[in-house]
C-alpha positions as CSV (number, residue, x, y, z in Angstrom):
1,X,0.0,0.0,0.0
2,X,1.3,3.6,-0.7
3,X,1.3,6.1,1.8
4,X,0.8,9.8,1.1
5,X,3.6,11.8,2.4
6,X,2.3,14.9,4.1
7,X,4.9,17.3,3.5
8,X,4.1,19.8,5.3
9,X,0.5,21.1,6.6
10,X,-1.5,24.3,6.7
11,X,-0.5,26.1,9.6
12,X,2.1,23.2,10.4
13,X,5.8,23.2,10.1
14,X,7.6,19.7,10.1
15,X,11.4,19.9,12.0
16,X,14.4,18.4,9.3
17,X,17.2,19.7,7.4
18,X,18.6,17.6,4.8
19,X,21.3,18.4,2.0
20,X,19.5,20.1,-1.5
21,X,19.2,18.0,-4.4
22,X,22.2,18.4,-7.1
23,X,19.8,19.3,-9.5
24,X,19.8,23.6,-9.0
25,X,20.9,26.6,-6.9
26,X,19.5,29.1,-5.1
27,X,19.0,32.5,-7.1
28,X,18.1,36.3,-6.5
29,X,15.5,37.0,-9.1
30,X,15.2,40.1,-10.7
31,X,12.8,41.5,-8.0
32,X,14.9,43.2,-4.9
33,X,14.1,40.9,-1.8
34,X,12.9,37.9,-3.9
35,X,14.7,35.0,-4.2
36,X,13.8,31.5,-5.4
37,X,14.9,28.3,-5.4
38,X,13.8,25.0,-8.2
39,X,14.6,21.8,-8.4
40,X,14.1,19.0,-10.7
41,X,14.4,14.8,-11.1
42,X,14.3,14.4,-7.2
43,X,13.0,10.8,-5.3
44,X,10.3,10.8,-2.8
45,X,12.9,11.6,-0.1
46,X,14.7,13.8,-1.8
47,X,11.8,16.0,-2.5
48,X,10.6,15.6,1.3
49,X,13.8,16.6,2.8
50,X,13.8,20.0,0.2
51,X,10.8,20.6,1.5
52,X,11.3,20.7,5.0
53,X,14.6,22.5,4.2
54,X,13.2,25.3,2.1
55,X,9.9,25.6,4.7
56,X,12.5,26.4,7.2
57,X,14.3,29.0,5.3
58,X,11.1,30.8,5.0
59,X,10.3,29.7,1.2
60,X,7.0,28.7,-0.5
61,X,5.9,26.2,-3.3
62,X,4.7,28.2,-6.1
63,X,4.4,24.8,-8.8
64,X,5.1,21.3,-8.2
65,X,5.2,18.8,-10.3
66,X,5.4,14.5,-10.5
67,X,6.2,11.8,-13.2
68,X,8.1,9.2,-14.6
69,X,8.0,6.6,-11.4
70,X,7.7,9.3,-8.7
71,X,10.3,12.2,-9.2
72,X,9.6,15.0,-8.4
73,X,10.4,19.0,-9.7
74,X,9.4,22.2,-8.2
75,X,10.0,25.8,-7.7
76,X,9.9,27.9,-4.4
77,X,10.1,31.5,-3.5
78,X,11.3,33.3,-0.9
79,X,9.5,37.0,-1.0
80,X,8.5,38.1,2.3
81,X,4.7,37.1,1.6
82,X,3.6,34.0,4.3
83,X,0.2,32.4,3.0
84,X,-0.9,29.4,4.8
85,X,0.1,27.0,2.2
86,X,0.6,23.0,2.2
87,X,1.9,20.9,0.5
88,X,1.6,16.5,0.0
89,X,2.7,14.1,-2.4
90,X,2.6,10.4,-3.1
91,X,-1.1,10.9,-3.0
92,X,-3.3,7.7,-4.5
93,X,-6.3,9.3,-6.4
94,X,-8.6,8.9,-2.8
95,X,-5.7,10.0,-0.6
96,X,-5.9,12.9,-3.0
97,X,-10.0,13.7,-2.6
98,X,-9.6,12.7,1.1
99,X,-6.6,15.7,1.5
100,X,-8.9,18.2,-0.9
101,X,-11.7,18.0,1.6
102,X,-9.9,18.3,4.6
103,X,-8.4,21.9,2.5
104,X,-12.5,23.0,2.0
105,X,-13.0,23.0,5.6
106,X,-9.2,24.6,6.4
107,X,-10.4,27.1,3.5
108,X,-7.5,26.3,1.5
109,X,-8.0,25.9,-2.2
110,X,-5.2,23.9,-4.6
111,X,-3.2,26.2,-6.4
112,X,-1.0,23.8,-8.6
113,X,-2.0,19.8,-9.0
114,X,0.2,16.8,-11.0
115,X,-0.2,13.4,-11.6
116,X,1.3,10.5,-12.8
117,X,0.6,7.1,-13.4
118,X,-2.5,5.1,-15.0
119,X,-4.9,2.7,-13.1
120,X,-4.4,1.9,-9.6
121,X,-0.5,3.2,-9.8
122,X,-1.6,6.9,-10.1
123,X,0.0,9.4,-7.5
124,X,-0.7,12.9,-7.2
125,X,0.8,16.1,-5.7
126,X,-0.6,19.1,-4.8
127,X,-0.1,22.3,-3.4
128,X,-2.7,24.1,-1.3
129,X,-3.0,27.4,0.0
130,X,-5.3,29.4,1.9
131,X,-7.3,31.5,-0.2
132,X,-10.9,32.5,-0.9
133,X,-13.0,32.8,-4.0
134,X,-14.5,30.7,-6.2
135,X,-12.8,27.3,-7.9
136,X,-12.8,24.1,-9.7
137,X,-10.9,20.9,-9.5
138,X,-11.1,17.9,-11.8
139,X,-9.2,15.1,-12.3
140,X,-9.5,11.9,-14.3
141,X,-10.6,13.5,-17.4
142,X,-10.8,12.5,-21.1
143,X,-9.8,14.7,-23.4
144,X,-13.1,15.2,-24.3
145,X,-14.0,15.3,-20.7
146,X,-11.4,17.8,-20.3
147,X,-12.1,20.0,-23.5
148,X,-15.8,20.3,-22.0
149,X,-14.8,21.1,-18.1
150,X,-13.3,24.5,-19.5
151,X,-16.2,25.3,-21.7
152,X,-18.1,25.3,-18.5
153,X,-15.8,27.0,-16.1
154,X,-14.9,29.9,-18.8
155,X,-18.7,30.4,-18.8
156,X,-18.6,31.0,-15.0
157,X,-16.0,33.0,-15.2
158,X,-13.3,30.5,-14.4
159,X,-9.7,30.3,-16.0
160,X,-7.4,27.2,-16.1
161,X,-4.8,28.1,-13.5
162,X,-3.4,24.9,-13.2
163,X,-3.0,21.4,-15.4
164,X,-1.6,18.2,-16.2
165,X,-1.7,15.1,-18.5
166,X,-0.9,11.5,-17.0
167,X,-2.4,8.1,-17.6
168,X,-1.1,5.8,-21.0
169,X,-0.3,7.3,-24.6
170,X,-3.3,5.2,-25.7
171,X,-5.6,6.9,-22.5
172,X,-4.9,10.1,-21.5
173,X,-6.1,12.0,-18.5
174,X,-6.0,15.7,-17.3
175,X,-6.2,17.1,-13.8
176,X,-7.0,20.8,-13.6
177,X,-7.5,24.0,-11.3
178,X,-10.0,26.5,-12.7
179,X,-10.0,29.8,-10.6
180,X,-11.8,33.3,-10.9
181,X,-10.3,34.5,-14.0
182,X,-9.3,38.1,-13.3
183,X,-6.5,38.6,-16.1
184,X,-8.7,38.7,-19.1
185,X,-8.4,36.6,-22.3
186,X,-7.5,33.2,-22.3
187,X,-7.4,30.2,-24.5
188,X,-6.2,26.6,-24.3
189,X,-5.2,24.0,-26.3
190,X,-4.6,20.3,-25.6
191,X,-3.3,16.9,-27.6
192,X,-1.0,19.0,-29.9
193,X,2.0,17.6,-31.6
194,X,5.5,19.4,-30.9
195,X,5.0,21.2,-34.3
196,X,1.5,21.9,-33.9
197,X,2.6,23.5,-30.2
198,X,5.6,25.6,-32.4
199,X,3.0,26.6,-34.8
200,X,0.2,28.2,-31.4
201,X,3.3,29.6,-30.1
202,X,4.1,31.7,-33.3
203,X,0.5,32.4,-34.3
204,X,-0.2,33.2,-30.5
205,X,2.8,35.3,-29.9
206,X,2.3,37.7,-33.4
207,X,-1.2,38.7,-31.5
208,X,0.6,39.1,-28.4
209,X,-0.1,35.9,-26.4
210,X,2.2,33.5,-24.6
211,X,2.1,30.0,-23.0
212,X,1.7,30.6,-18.9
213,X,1.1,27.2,-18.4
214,X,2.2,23.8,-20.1
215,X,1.7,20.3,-19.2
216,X,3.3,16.9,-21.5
217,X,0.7,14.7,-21.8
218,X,2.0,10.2,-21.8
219,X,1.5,10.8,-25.5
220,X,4.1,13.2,-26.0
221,X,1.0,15.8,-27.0
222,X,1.2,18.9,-25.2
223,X,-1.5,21.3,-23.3
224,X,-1.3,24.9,-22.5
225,X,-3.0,28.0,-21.1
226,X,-2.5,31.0,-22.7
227,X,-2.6,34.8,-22.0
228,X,-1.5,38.5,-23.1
229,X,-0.1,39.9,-20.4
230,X,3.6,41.6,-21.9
231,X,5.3,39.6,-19.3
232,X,9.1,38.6,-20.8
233,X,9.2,34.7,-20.8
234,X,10.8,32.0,-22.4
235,X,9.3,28.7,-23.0
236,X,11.0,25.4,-23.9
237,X,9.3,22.4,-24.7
238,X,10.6,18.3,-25.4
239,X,13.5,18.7,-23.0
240,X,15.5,16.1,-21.5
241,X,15.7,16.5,-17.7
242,X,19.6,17.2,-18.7
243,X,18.4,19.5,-21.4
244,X,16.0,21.1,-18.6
245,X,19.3,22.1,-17.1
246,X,21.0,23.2,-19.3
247,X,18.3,25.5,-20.1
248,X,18.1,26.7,-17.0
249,X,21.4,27.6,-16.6
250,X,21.8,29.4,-20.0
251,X,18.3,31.6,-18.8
252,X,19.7,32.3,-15.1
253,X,22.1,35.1,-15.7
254,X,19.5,36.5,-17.6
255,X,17.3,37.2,-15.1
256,X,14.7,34.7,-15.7
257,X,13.6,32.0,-13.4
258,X,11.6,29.1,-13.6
259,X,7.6,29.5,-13.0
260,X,6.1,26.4,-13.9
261,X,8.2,22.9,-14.7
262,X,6.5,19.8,-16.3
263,X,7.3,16.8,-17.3
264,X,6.6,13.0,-18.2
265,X,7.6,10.0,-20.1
266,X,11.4,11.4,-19.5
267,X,10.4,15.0,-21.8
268,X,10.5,18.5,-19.8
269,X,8.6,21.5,-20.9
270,X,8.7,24.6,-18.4
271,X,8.0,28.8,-18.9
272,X,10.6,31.1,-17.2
273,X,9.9,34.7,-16.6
């Protein structure tokens, strides 16, 4: 039986200090008293002891992200703001509705959910914080399913604020958070090819759009959220976990750090800003 790691709780702080994960360093952002910290391709324990590390160094999970057999990759910042946040993984899909309504009755809301896995194998992890206004959370959805779901939230004034693809390449599912949309204009798009994704990100970026989320679906498809909001980014999608890194370190002295990092079936796609 698998049992969901609770990280660290709402309001809770779990003692432990372990050594960081050779994966990234800490980095000033561009932002005077911000810095943040990512990390990618880390085991269940590895993760756990970054979390209880970075909680105690006064950071906060902004995205988090599972695949591949369990690894895990995230990105914290360290900006002087304290929400009541939590965070769990190794979640089965119950363990997972189980921890989201213990969060409606703390009044936290999930913020950024991932899954990996197909059948009974699937583990999720999740990030909650404490927040009000209205939201939705689905998991398990068809592409179909899925396509519908955000017909339905943008019509209650919903955006997709967070999402990912797991399951098999021959039955893929999407977990998603749908919050009040507040930024204007969005779209999505789901189960497109690398050069299909290339071509949306041209025609997109010409009208002033870019890609502020991205998830790789089993498939190798890719979905995405998209928004005009003259933010600089970059985006890189089909990367190995090394190519992640390299990446990453070519965008650092630039200013730009990490915001959302995805991956599955051993392929990486993440937007810096």
């Amino acid at each position: 039986m698998r049992t969901t790691r609770k990280v660290v709780v709402v309001a809770s702080v779990l003692a432990g200090v372990a050594a960081p994960v050779a994966a990234t360093a800490p980095a000033a952002s561009a932002q005077a008293g911000m810095a943040w910290y990512a990390y990618h391709n880390a085991t269940p324990a590895q993760s756990e002891a970054q979390v209880k590390r970075l909680k105690a160094q006064g950071y906060h999970p902004i995205t988090v992200n599972v695949s591949d057999g369990e690894r895990y990759a995230a990105v914290w910042l360290k900006d002087g703001s304290s929400p009541g946040w939590g965070i769990w993984q190794g979640m089965s899909p119950s363990g997972f509705q189980r921890r989201f309504d213990a969060g409606l009755k703390e009044g936290a809301q999930p913020i950024s959910v991932s899954a990996t896995g197909s059948g009974d194998s699937v583990v999720f992890t999740a990030i909650w914080e404490k927040r009000s206004g209205s939201f939705l959370t689905k998991s398990n959805l068809t592409p179909a399913q899925f396509g519908a779901v955000n017909k339905q939230a943008a019509a209650k004034g919903l955006a997709l604020s967070s999402v990912d693809a797991y399951g098999t390449p021959g039955d893929v599912r999407y977990v998603g958070v749908w919050t009040a949309n507040t930024d204007g204009a969005w779209y999505y798009t789901y189960g497109y090819s690398r050069q299909r994704y290339q071509a949306e990100f041209r025609a997109k970026k010409a009208k002033g759009f870019r890609p502020v989320k991205v998830a790789v679906a089993p498939d190798g498809t890719f979905a995405a959220v998209w928004r005009k909001d003259g933010h600089r980014f970059a985006n890189y999608i089909d990367m190995s976990s090394s190519g992640y890194q390299t990446r990453f370190n070519q965008l650092k002295p630039e200013g730009l750090r990490p915001v959302q990092v995805n991956a599955e079936g051993g392929k990486y796609a993440a937007i810096w800003e």
